[in-house]
C-alpha positions as CSV (number, residue, x, y, z in Angstrom):
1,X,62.3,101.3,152.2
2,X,62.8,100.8,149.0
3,X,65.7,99.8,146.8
4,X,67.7,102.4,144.9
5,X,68.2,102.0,141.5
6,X,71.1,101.7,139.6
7,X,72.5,102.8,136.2
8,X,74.1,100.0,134.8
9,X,76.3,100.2,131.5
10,X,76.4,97.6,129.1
11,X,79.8,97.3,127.2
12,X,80.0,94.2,124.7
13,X,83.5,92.8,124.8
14,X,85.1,91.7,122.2
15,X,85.2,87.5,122.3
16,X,80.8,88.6,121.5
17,X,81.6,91.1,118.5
18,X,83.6,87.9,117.0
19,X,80.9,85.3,117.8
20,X,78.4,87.4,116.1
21,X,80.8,88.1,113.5
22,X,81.3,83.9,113.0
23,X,77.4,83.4,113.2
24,X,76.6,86.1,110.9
25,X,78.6,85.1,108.1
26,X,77.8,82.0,108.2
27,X,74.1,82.2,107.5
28,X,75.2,84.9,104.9
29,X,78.0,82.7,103.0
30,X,74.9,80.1,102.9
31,X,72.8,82.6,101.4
32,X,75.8,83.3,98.7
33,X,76.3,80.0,97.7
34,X,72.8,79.7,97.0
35,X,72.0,82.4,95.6
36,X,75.3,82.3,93.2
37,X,74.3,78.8,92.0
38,X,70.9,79.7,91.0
39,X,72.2,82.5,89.0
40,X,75.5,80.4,87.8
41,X,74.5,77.0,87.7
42,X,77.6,75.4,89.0
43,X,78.0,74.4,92.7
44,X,81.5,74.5,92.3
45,X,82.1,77.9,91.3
46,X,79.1,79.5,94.0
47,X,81.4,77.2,96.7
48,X,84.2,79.0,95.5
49,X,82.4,82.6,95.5
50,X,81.1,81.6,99.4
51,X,84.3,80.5,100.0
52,X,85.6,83.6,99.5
53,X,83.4,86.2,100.4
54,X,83.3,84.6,104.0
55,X,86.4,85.7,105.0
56,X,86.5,89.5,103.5
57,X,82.9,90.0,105.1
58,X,84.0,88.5,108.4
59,X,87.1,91.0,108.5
60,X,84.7,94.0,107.0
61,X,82.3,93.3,109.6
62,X,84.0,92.6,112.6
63,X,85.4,95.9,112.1
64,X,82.0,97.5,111.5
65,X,81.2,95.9,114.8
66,X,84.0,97.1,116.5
67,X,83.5,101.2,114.9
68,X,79.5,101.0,116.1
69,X,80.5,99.6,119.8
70,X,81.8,103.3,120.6
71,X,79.7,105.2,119.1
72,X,76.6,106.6,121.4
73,X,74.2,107.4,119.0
74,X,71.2,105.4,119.1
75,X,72.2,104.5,122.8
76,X,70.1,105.8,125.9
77,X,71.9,108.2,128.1
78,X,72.9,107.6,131.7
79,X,71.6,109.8,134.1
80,X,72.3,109.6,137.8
81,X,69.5,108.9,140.3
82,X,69.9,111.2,143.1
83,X,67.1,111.3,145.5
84,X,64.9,107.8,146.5
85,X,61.1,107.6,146.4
């Protein structure tokens, strides 16, 4: 007989909306700093720019994150699975 199959749902907790946050910004704050001393010329100044911008994209993000986590569209929909084959 085979196995019935079950509708699982996937919910992402938070501790993985702020790793992804973290890991994100990162590779974009590298992308900043380089970006901002090629166009400024001083690594001090595109340190500071990075420096910056880490934190207020983390936040913006994280929230972002947080806002697209409930939101279904995009999402498959569950339907039950009444009957076996």
């Amino acid at each position: 007989m085979p196995k019935k199959l079950e509708s699982v749902r996937i919910v992402e907790k938070r501790s993985r909306s702020i790793v992804k946050t973290i890991s994100w910004r990162t590779l974009g704050t590298i992308d900043t700093i380089i970006i901002s001393y090629f166009i400024i010329g001083d690594v001090h100044f595109a340190m500071a720019i990075g420096g910056l911008e880490v934190f207020t994209k983390m936040a913006l993000y994280f929230f972002h994150e947080r806002a697209w986590s409930r939101i279904n569209f995009g999402r498959a929909k569950e339907t039950p699975i009444d009957y076996e084959i």
